[in-house]
C-alpha positions as CSV (number, residue, x, y, z in Angstrom):
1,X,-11.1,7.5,-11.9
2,X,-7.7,9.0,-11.0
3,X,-6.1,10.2,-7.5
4,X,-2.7,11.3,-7.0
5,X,0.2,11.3,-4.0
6,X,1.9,14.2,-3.0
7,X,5.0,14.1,-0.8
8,X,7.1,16.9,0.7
9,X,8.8,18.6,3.9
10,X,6.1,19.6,6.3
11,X,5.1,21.7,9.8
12,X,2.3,22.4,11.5
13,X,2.3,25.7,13.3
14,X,-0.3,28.2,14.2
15,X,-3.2,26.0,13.4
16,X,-1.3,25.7,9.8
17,X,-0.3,22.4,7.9
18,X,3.2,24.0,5.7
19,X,4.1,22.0,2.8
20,X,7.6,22.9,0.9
21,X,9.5,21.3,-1.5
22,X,6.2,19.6,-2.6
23,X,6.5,16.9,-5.1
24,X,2.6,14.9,-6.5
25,X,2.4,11.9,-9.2
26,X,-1.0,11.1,-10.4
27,X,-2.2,8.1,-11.1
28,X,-5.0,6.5,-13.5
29,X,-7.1,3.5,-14.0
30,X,-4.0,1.5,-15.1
31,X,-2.7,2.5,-11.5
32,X,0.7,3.4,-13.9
33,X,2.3,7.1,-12.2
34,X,3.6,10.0,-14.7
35,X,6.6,11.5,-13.7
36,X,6.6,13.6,-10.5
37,X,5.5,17.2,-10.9
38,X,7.5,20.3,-8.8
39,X,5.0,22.1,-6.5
40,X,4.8,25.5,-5.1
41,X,5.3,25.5,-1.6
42,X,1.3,25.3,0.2
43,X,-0.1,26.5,3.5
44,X,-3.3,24.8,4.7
45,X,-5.7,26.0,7.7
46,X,-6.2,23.6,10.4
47,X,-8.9,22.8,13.3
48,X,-9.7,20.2,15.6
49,X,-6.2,18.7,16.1
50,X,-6.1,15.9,18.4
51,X,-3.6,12.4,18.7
52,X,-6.3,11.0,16.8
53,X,-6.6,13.2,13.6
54,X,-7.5,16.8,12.4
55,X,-10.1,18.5,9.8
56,X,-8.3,20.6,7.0
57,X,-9.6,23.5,5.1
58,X,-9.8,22.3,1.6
59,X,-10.6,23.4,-2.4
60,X,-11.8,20.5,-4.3
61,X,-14.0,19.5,-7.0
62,X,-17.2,17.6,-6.1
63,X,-18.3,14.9,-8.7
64,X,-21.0,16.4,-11.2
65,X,-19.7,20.2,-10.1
66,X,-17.8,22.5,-12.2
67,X,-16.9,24.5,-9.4
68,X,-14.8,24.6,-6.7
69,X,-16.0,23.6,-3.3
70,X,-14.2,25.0,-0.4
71,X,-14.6,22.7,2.8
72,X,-13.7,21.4,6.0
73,X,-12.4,17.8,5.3
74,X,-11.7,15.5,8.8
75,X,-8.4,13.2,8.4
76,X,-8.2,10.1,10.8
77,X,-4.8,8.5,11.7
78,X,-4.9,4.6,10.3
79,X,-2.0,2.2,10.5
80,X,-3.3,-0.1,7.5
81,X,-2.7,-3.8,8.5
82,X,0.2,-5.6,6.3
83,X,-0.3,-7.6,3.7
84,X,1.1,-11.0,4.3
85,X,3.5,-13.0,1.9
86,X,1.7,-15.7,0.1
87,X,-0.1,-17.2,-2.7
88,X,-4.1,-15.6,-3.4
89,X,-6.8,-15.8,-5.5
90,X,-10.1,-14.7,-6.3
91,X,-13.1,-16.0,-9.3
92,X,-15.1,-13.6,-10.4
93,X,-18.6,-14.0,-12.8
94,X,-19.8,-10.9,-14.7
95,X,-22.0,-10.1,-17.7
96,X,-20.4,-10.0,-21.3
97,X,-19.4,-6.3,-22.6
98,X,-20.9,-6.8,-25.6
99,X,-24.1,-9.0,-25.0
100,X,-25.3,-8.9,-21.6
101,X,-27.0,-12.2,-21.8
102,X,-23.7,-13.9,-21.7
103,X,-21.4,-13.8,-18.6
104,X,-17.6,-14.8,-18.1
105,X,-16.2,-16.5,-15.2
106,X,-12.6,-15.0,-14.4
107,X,-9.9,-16.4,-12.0
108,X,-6.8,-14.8,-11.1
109,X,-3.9,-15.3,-8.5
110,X,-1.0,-13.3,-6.8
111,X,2.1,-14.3,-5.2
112,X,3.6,-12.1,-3.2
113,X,7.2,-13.2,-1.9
114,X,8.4,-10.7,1.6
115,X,11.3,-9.2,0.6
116,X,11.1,-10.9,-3.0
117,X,9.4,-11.0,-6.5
118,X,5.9,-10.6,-7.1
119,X,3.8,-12.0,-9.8
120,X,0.0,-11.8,-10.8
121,X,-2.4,-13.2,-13.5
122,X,-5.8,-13.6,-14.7
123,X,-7.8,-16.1,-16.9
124,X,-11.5,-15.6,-18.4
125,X,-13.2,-19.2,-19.1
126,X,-10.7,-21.2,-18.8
127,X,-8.0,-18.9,-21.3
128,X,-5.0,-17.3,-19.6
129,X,-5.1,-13.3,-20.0
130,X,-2.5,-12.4,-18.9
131,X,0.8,-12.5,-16.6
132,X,2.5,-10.0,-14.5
133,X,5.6,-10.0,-12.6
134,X,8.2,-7.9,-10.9
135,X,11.9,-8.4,-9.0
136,X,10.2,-6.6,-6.1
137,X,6.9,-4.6,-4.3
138,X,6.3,-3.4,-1.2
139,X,3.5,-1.7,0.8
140,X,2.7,1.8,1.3
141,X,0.1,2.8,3.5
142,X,-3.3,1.5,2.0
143,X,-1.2,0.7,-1.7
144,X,-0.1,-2.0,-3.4
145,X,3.6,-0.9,-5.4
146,X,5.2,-2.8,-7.7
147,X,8.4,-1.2,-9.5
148,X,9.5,-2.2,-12.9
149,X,7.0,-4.6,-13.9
150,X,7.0,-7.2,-16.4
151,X,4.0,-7.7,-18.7
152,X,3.2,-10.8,-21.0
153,X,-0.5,-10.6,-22.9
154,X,-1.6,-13.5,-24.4
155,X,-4.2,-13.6,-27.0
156,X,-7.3,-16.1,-28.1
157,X,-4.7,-18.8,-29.5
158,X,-2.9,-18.8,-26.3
159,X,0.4,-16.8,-28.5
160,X,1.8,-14.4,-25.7
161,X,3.4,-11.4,-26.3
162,X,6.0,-9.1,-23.7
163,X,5.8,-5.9,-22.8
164,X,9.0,-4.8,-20.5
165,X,7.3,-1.6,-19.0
166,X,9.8,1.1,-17.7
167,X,11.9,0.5,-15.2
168,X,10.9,3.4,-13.1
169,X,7.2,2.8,-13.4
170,X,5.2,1.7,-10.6
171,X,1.8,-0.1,-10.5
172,X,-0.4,0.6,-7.6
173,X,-3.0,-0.8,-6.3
174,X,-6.0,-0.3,-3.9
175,X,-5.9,-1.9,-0.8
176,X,-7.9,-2.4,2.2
177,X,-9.1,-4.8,5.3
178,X,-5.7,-6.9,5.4
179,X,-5.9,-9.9,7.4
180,X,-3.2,-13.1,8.1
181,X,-5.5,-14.7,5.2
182,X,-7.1,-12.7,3.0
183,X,-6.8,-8.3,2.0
184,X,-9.4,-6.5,-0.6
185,X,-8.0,-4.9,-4.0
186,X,-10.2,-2.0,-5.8
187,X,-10.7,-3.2,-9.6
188,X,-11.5,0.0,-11.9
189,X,-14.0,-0.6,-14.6
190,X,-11.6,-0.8,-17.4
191,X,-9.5,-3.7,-16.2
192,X,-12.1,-6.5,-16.5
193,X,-15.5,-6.7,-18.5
194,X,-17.5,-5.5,-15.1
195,X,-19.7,-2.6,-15.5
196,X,-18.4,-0.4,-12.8
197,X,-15.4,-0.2,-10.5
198,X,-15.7,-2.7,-7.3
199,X,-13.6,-4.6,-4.3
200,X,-12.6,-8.0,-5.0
201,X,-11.5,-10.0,-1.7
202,X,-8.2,-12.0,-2.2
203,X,-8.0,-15.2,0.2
204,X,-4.6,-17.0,0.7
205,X,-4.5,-20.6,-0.5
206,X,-2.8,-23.4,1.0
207,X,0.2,-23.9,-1.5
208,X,2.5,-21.6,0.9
């Protein structure tokens, strides 16, 4: 699963949305971005504007199609609720990737410090996995952004090893249904030993 953000300066006129200077990043299941890519400027036909949102005329691929699809695709304004500053964590039980008769109980925590570093990390019965940490992160829109991350791995003996990513890589996450105590993060399948991609709900615990 991939999807990518695309930025530029824009105008609606005429019952057109005008896109110049347009500038997209991709990103994949390890929610790391490539480097931006240079667009040509795009014009896209519009309908149904209102305060409230607007359908665009769009080409895409649907899944399982090897052909393009062009279609009317409706955009609803959303001001995504902010993530509070604060210590969460969610467990987790799923079957074994190998044998499917065995399962794995998983428990992981964030801290997320307004204005300050952030830092994340999992365990799988009972053995750390991993840590993850960053000077800084912020929120944009429904993502998660953390900016020159830290990585250390650790493996079955508990010996960890670093990884200093690039400083101008960014992790992003999913995010949705923030609330003063808890938000949800999308988990693609690749990150854990769970069959398929799926929400996990982080709930704020009482040591902040």
């Amino acid at each position: 699963t991939a999807w990518d953000i695309t930025k530029g300066i824009w105008e609606s006129r005429d019952g057109q949305l005008i896109v110049k200077s347009g500038l997209q990043r991709f990103a994949h299941y390890s929610y790391l971005f490539d480097g931006w890519d240079t667009l040509p400027n795009d014009t896209s036909y519009l309908r149904g504007i209102s305060e409230d949102g607007f359908e665009r005329l769009e080409v895409s691929r649907d899944s399982g199609l090897y052909y393009p699809v062009v279609r009317w695709v409706r955009y609803l304004r959303i001001e995504p609720a902010q993530v509070a500053d604060g210590k969460y964590a969610f467990t987790e039980t799923y079957p074994d990737y190998v044998d499917s008769a065995q399962t794995h109980s998983a428990t992981a925590y964030m801290d997320l410090a307004r204005n300050g570093p952030y830092e994340d990390g999992r365990s799988e019965d009972g053995r750390l996995l991993w840590k993850f940490h960053s000077a800084t992160w912020s929120q944009l829109g429904s993502f998660l952004v953390v900016t020159g991350a830290h990585e250390v791995d650790y493996d079955s003996a508990g010996v960890p090893t670093d990884y200093a990513l690039d400083s101008n890589s960014e992790y992003v996450a999913r995010i949705r249904a923030a609330t003063p105590d808890s938000f949800q993060q999308w988990i693609p399948p690749d990150q854990t030993s769970t069959a398929s991609e799926h929400w996990v709900t982080w709930r704020r615990t009482p040591s902040r």
